[in-house]
MARLUM-54023 format. One line per 5 residues: their letters; for each residue x, y, z of N, C-alpha, C. Coordinates in steps of 0.001 Angstrom, whole numbers, padded with zeros to 6 digits. Layout:
! residues N
A) X Y Z X Y Z X Y Z ~ ...
This chain:
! residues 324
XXXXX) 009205 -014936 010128 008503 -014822 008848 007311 -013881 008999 ~ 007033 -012856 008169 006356 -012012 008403 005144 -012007 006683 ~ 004145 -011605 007119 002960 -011014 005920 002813 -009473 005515 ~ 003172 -009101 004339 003293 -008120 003637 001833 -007151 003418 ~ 001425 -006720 003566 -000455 -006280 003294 000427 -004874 002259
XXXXX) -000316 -004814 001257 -000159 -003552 000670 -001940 -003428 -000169 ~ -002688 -002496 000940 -003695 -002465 000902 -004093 -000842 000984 ~ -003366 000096 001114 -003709 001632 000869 -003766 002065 -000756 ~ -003965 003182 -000849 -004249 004017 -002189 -002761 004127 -002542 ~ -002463 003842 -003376 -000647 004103 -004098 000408 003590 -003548
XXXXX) -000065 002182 -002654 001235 001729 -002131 002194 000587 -003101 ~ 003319 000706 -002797 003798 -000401 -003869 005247 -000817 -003175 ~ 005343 -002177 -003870 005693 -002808 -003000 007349 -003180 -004175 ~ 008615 -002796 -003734 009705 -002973 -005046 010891 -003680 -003957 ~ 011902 -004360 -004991 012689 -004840 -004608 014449 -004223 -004418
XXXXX) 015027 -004049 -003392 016249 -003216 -003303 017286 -003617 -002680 ~ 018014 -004164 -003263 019098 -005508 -003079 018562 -006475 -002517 ~ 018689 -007016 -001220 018146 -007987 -000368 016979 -007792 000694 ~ 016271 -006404 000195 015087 -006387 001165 014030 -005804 000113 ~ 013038 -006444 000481 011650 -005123 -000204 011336 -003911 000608
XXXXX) 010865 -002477 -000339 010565 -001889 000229 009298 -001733 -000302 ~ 008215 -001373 001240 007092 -000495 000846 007164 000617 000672 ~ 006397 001820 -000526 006682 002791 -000236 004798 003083 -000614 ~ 004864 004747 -000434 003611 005239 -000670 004248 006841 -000826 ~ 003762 006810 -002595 003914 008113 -002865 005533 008869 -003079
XXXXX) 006155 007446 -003051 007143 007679 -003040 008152 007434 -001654 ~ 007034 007852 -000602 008025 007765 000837 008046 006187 001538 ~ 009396 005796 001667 009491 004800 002677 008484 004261 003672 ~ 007627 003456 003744 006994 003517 004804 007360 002296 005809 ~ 008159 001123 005009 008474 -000350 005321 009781 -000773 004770
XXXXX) 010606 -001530 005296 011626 -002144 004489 011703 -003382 005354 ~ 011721 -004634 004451 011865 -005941 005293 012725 -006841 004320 ~ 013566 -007426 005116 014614 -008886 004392 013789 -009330 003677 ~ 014280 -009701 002741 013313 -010692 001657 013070 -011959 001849 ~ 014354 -012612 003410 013784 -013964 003563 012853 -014054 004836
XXXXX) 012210 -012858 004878 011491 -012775 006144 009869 -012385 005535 ~ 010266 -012965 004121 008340 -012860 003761 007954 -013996 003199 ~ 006471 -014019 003516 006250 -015445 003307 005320 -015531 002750 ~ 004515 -014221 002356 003127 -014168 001808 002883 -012599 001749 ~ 002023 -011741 000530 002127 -010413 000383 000542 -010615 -000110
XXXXX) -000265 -009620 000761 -001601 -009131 000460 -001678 -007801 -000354 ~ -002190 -008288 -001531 -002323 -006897 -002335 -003647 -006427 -002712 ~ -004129 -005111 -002780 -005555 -004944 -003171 -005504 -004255 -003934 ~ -006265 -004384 -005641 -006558 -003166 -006917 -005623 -002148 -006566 ~ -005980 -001174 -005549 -005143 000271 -005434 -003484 -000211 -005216
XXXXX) -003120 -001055 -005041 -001342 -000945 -004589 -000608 -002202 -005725 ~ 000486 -002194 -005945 000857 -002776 -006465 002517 -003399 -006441 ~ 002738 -004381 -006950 004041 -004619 -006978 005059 -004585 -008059 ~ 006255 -004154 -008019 007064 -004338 -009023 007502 -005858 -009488 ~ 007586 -005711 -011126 008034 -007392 -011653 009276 -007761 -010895
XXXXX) 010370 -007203 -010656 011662 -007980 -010116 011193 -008186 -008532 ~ 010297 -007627 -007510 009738 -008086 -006985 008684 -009361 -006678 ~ 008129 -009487 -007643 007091 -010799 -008187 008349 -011794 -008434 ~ 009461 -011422 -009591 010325 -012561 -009557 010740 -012987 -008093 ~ 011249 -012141 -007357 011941 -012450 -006233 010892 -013371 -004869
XXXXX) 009421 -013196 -004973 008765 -014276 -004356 008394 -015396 -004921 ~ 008571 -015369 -006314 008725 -016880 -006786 009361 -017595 -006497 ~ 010400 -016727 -006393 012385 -017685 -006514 011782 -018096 -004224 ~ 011240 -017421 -003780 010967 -018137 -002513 009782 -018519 -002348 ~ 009054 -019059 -003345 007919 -019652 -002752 007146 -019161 -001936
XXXXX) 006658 -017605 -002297 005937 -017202 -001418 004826 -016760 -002061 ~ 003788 -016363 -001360 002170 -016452 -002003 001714 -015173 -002136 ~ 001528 -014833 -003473 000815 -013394 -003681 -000630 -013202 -003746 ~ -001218 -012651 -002751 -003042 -012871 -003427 -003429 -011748 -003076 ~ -004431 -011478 -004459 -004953 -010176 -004939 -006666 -010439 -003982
XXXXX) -007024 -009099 -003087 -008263 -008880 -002800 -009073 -008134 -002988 ~ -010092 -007970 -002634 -010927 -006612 -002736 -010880 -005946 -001286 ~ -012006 -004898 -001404 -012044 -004531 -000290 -012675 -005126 001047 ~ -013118 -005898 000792 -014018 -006464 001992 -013078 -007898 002665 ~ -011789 -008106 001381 -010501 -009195 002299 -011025 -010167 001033
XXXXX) -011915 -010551 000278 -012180 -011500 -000266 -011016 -011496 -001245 ~ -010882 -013341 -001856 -009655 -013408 -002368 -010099 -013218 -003745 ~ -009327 -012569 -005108 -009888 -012391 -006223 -008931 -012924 -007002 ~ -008076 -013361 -006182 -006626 -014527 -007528 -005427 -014859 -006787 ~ -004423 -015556 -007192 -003249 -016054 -006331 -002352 -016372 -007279
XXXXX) -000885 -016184 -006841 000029 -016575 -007835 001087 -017380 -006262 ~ 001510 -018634 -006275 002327 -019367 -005873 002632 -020637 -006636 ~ 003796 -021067 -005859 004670 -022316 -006472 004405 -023235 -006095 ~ 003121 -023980 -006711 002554 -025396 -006160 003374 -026396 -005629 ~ 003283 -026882 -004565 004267 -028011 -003462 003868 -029427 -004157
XXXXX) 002592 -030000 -004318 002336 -031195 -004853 002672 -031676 -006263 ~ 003042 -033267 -005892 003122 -033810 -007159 002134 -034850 -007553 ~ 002209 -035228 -008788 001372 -036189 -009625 000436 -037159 -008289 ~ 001717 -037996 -007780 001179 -038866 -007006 000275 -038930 -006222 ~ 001034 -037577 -005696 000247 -036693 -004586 -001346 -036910 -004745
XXXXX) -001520 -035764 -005839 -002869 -035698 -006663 -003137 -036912 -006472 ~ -002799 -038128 -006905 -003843 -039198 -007073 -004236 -040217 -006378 ~ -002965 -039766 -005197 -003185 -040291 -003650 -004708 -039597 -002637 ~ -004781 -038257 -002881 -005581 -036908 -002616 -006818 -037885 -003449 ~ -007298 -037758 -004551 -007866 -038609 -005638 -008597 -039696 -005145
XXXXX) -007833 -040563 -004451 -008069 -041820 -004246 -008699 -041930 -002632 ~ -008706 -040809 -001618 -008917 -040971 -000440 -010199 -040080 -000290 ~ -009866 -038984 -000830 -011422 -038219 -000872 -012392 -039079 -001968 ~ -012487 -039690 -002734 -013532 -040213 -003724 -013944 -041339 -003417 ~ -013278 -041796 -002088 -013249 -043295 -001533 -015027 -042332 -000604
XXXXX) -015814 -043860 -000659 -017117 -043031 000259 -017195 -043624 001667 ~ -016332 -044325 002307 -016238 -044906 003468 -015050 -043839 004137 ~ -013899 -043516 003269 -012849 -042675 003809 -013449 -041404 003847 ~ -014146 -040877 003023 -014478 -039573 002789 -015683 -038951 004199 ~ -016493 -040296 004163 -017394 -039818 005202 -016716 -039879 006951
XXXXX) -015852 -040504 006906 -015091 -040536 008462 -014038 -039346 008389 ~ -013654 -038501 006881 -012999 -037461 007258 -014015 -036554 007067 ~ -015481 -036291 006882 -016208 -035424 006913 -016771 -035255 008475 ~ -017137 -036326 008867 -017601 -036391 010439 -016502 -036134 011269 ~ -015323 -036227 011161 -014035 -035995 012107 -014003 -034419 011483
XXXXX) -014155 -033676 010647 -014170 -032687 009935 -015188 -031863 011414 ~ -016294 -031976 011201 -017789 -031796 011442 -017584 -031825 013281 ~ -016804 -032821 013233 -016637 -033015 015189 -015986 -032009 015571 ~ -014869 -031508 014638 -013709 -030823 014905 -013898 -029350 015549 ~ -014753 -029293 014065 -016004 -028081 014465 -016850 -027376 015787
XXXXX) -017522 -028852 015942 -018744 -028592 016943 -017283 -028762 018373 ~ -016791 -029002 018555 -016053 -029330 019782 -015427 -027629 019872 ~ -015050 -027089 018607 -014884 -025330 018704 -015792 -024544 019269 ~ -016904 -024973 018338 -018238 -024154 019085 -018398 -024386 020380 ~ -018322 -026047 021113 -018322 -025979 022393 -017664 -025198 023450
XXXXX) -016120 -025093 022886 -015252 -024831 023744 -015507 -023047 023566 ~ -015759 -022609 022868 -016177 -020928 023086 -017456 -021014 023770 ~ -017850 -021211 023172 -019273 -020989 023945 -019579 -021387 025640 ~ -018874 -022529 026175 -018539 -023046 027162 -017187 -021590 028206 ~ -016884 -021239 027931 -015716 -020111 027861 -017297 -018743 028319
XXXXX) -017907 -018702 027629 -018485 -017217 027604 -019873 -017706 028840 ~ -020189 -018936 028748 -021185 -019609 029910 -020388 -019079 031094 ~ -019209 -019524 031241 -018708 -019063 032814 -019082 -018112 033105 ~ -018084 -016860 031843 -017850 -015898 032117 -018853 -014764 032476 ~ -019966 -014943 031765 -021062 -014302 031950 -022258 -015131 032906
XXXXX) -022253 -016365 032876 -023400 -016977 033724 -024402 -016868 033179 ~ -024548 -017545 031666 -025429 -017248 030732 -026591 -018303 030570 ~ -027376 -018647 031430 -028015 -020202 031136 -028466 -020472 029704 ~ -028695 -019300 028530 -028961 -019544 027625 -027620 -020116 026955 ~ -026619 -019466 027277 -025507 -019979 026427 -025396 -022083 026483
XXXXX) -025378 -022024 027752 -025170 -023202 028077 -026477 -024161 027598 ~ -027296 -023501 027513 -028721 -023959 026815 -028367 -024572 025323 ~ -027336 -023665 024961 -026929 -023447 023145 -025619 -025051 023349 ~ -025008 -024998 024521 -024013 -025643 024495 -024538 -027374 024434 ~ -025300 -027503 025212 -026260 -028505 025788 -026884 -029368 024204
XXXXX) -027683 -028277 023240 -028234 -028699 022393 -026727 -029328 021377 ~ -025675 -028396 021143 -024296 -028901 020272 -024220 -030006 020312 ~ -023889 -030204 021890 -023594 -031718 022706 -024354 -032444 022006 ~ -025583 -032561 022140 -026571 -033483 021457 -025959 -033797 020036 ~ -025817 -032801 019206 -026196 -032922 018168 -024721 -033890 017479
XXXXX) -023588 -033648 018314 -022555 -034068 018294 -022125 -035840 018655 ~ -022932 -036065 019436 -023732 -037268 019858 -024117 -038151 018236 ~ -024930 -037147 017647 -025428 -037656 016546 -024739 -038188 015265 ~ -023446 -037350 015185 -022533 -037589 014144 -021880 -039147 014451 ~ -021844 -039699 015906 -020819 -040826 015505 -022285 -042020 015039
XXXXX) -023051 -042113 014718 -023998 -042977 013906 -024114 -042485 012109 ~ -024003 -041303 012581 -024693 -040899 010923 -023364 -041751 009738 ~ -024118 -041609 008551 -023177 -042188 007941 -023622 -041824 006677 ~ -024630 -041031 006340 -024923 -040305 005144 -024208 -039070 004812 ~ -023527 -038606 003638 -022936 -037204 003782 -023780 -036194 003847
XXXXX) -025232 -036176 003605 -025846 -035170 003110 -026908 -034861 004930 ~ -026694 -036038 005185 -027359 -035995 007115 -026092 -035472 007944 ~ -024992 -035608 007217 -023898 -035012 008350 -023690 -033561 008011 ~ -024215 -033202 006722 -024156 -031489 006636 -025292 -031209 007224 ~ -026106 -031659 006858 -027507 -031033 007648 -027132 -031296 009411
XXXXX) -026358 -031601 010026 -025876 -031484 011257 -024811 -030518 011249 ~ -024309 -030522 010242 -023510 -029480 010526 -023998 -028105 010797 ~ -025435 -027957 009585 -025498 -026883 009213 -026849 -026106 010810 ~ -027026 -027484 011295 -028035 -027274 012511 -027452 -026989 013914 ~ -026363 -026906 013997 -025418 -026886 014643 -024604 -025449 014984
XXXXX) -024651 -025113 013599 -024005 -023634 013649 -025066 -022808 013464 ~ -026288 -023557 013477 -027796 -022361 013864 -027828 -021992 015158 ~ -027810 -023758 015753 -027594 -022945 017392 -026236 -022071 017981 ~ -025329 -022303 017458 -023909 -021650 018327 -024495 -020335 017697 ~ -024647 -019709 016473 -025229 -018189 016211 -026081 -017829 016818
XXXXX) -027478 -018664 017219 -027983 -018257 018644 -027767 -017611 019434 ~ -026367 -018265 019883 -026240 -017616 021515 -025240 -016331 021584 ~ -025247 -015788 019955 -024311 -015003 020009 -025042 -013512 020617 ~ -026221 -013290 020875 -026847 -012093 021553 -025904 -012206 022576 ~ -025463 -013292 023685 -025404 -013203 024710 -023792 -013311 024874
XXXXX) -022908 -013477 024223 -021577 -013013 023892 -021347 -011793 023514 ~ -022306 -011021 023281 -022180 -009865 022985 -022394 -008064 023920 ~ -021801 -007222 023867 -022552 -006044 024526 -023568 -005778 023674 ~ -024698 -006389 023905 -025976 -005562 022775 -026300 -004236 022725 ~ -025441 -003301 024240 -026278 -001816 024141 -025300 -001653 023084
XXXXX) -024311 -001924 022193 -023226 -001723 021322 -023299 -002037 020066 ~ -023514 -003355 019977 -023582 -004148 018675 -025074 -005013 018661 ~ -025740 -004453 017725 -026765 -005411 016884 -026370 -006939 016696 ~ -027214 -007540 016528 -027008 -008879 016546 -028647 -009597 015957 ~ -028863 -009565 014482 -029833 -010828 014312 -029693 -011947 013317
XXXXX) -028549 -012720 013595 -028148 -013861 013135 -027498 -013696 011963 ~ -026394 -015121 011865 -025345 -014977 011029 -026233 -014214 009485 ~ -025620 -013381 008706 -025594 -012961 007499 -024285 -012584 006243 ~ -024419 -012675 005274 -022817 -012622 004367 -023220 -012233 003089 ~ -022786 -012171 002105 -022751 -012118 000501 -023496 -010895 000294
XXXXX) -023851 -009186 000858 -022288 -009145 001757 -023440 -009233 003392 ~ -021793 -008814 004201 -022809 -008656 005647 -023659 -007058 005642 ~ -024516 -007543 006490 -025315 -006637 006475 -025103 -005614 007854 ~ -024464 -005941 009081 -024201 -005158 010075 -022859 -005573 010461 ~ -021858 -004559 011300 -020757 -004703 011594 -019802 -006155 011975
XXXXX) -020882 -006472 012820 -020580 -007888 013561 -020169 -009051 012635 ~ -020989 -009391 011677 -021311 -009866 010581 -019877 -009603 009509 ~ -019907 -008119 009396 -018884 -007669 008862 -017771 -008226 009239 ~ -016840 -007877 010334 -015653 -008642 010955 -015979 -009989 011016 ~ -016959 -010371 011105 -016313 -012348 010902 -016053 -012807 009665
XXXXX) -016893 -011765 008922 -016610 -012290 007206 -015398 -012120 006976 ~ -014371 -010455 007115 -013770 -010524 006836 -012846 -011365 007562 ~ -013046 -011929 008947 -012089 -012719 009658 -011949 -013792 008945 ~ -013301 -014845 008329 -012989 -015804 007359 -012393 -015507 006194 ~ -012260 -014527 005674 -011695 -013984 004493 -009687 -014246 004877
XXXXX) -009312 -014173 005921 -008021 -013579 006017 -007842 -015282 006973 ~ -008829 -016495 007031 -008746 -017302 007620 -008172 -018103 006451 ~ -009356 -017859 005648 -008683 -018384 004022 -007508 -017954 003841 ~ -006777 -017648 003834 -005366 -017481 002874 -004606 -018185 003986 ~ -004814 -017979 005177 -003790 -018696 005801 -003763 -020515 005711
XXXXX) -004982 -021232 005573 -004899 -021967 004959 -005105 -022653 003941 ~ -004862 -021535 003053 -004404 -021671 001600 -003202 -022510 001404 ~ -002366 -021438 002524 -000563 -021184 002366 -000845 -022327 003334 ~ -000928 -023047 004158 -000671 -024324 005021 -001141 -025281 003809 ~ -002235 -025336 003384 -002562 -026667 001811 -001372 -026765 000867
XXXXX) -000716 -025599 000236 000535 -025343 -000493 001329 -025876 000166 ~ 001962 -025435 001570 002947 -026340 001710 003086 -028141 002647 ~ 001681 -028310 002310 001744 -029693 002797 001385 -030494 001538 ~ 001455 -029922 000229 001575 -030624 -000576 000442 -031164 -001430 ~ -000736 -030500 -001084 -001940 -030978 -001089 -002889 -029995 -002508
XXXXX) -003825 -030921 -002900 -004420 -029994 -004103 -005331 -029314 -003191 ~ -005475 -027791 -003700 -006730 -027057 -002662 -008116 -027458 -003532 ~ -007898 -027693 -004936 -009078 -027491 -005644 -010040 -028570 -005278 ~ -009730 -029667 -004743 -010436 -031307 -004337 -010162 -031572 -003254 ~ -011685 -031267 -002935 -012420 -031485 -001345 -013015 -032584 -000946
XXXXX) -013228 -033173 000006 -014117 -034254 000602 -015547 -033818 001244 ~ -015652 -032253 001643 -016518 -031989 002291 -017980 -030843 001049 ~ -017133 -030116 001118 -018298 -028730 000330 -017865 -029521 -001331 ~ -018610 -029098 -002115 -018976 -029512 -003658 -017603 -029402 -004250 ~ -016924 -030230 -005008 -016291 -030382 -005687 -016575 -029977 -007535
XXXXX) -017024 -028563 -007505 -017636 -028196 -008581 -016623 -027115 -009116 ~ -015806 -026963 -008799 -014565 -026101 -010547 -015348 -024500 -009646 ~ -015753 -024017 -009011 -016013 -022622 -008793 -015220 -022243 -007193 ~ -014980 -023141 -006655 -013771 -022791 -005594 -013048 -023802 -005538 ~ -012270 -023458 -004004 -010893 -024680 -004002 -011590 -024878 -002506
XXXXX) -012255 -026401 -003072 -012772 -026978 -001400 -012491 -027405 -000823 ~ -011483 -028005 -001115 -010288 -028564 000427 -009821 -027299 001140 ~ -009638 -025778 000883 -009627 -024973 001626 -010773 -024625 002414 ~ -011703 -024812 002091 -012957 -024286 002658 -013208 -025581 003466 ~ -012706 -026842 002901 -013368 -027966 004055 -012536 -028102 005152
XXXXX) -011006 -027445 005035 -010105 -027502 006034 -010416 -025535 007065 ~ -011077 -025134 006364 -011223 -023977 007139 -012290 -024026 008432 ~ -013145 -025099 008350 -014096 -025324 009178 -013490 -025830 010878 ~ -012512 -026344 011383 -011885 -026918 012366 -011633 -025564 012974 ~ -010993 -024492 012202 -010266 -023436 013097 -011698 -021550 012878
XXXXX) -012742 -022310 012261 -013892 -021086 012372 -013587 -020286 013856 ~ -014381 -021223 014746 -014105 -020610 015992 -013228 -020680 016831 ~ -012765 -021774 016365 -011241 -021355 017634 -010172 -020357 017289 ~ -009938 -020135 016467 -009351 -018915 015600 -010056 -017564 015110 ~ -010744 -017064 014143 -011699 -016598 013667 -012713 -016116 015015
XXXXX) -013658 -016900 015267 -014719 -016052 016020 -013925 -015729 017595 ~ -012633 -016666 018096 -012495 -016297 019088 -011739 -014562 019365 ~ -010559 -014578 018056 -010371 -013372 018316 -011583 -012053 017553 ~ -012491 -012349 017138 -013260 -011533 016968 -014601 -011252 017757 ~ -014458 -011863 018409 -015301 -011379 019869 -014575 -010640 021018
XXXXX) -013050 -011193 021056 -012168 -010602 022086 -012553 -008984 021524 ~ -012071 -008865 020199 -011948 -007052 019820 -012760 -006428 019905 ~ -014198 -007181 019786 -016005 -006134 019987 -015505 -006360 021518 ~ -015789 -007227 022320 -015505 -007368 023809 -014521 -006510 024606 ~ -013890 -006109 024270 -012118 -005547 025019 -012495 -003955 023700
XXXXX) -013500 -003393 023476 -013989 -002169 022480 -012929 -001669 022102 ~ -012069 -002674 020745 -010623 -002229 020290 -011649 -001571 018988 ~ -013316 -002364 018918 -013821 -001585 017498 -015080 -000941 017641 ~ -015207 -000176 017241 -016629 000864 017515 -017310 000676 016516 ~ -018458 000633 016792 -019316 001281 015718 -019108 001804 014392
XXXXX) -018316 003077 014642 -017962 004015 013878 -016878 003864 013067 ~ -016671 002598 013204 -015160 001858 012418 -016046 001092 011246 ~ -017267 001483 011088 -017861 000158 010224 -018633 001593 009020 ~ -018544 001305 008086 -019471 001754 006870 -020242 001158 005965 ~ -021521 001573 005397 -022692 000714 004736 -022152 001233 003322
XXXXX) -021792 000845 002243 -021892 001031 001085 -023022 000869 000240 ~ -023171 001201 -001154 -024054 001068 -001877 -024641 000175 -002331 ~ -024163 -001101 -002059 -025293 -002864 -002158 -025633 -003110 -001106 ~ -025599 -002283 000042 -026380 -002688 001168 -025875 -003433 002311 ~ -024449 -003748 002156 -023748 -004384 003050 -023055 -003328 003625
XXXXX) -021927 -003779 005126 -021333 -003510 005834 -019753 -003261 005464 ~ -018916 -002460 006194 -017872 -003302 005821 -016849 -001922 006757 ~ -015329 -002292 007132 -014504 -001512 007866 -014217 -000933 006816 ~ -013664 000904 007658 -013084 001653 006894 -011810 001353 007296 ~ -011332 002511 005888 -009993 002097 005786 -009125 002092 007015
XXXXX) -009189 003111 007935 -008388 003367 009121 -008474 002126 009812 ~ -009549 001879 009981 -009866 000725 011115 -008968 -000897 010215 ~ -009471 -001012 008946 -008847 -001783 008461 -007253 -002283 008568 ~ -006828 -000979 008488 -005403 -001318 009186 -005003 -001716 010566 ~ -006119 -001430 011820 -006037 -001597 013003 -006328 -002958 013373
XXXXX) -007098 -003574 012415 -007069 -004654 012035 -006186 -005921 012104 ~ -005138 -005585 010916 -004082 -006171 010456 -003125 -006006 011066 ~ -003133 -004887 012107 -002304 -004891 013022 -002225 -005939 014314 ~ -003760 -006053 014771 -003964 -006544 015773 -003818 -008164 015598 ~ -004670 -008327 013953 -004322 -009985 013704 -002858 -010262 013514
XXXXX) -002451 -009933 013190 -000710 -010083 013007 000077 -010641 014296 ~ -000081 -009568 015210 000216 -009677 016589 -000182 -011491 017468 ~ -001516 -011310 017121 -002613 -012661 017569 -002006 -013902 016530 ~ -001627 -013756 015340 -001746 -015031 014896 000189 -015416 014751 ~ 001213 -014625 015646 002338 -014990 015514 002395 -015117 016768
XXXXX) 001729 -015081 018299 001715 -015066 019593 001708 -016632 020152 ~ 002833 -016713 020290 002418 -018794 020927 001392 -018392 022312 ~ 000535 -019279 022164 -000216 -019112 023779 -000449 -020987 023720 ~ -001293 -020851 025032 -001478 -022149 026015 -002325 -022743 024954 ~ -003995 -021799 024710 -004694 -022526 023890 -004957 -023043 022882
XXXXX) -002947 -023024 021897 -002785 -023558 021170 -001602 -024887 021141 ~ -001860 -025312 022275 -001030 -025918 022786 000872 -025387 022505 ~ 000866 -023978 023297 002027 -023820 023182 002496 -023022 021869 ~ 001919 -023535 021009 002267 -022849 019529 001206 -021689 019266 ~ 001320 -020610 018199 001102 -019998 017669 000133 -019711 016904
XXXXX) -001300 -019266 016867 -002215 -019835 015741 -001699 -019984 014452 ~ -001365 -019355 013620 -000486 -020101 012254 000177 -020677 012155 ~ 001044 -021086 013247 001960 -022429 013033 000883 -023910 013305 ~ -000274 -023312 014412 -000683 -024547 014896 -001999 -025159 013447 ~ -002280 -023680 013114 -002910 -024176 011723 -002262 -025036 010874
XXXXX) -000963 -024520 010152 -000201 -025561 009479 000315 -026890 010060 ~ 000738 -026889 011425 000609 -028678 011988 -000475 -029098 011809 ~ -001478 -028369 012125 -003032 -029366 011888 -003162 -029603 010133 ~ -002795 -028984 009578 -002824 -028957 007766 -002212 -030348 007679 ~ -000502 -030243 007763 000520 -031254 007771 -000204 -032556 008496
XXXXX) -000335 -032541 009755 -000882 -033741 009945 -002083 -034678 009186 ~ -002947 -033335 008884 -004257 -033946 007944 -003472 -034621 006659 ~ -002092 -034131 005944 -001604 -034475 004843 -001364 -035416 004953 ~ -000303 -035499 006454 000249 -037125 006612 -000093 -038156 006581 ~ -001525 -038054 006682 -002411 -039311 007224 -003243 -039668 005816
XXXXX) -003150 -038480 004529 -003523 -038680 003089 -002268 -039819 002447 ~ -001357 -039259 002928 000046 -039887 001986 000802 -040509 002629 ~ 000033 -041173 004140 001164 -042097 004651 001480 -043577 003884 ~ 000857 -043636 003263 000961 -045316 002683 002069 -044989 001675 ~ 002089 -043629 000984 002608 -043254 -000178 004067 -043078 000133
XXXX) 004189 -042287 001676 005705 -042281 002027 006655 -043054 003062 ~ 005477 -043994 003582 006054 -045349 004025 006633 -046566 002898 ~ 005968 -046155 001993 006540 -046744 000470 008205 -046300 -000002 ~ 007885 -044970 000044 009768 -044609 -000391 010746 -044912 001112
């Protein structure tokens, strides 16, 4: 199963018997089976044909429109959940005893990421500050199995990922890359830049794992349940930040797959990849997130995302399907 990106100036994306083709400008640039897609990234400049759009409906596959910086600006798929579902979902997040033991198991999930990178770059470099950064996590991680307020377990959360950004000087080549603490909306230097867009392209993947485990994205247990995003994506995106997300985006500044000169400042003052690099990008994540390795126990980061999705589901709707 493969991901479609049609993200250049005039690319478009049409349907021709049993495969899609990309083209640009007319010329061939892609042709893939149609049951070998599972999701198509499109941005303003490229577009798709309607008997194409029909043909990922009829498979349940996920179309989402971005901008340039990866952010998502709309989605068209074939919702997996039903009624029950919803009011099973309903009934477990609004519960305040259930909600706060999946926010702190949420929150642990987290800090045990931050540990395990950061713990990873202590060796490797012999960083006493890192381990300084690791030391304080520990603590703070300590703290979550008492707390029992939601609004004391974000404020741990949110004290938590002050220190792991800390120690990011020292994960870093500084004669290379700048570094003065996390920034977004937009980023303001390169570094910044690639993690945003890494969370940007973290989101959709478990978008498409919430869709098919059946689950509403719009109703969350963790971030605000306020009608302006879908927070069960954003509260399920927090487990795989760094073990996914920041890990391969330190490998690519680290292993100099990105320069400097791959990054441009636009006119609001933020950061962001050019186009070339952008594709070098999507090349490289592609590769990384269909690769089974060890530190995903064996599996694949997107498959191991969607078992971790599925399992989080199972444990919403086990009462519901020990019933049928």
């Amino acid at each position: 199963m493969c991901v479609l990106y049609l993200v250049s100036e005039g690319t478009k994306l049409r349907k021709n018997g049993g495969r899609f083709l990309i083209e640009n400008d007319g010329k061939r640039i892609q042709s893939v089976p149609i049951n070998e897609v599972e999701s198509v990234v499109v941005r303003r400049c490229a577009e798709i044909s309607t008997p194409a759009l029909y043909e990922l409906f009829e498979k349940n596959a996920g179309v989402f429109y971005v901008d340039g910086r990866g952010r998502l600006m709309g989605q068209m798929e074939v919702p997996s959940g039903s009624l029950l579902r919803f009011e099973k979902q309903r009934e477990n997040f609004f519960d305040d005893e259930k909600s706060v033991c999946m926010i702190r198991s949420t929150i642990g999930e987290k800090l045990s990421g931050q540990i395990e990178l950061l713990r990873y770059y202590a060796r490797q470099k012999k960083e006493v500050a890192i381990a300084q950064c690791v030391k304080e996590i520990r603590r703070i991680a300590e703290k979550l199995r008492i707390v029992r307020d939601k609004e004391e377990l974000r404020g741990l959360e949110g004290l938590a990922s002050r220190t792991y950004f800390a120690a990011f000087p020292y994960l870093l080549d500084t004669s290379v890359w700048v570094w003065n603490g996390r920034n977004r909306r937009p980023p303001q230097d390169p570094v910044n830049a690639l993690l945003s867009y890494g969370y940007a392209f973290l989101e959709r993947e478990v978008r498409m794992a919430v869709i098919g485990a059946g689950l509403d994205g719009r109703m969350g247990f963790f971030h605000s349940n306020n009608g302006r995003k879908d927070s069960l994506v954003f509260d399920l995106m927090e487990p795989f930040r760094q073990r996914i997300t920041d890990r391969f985006v330190l490998k690519l500044l680290n292993r100099k797959q990105f320069k400097p000169e791959d990054f441009s400042y636009i006119q609001d003052g933020g950061c962001c990849l050019r186009d070339e690099a952008r594709h070098r990008w999507i090349e490289c994540y592609e590769s990384y997130m269909i690769r089974p390795t060890n530190e995903y126990g064996g599996a694949a980061p997107r498959q191991w995302i969607r078992d971790w999705v599925n399992n989080f589901a199972r444990g919403i709707f086990r009462e519901q399907e020990e019933a049928v």
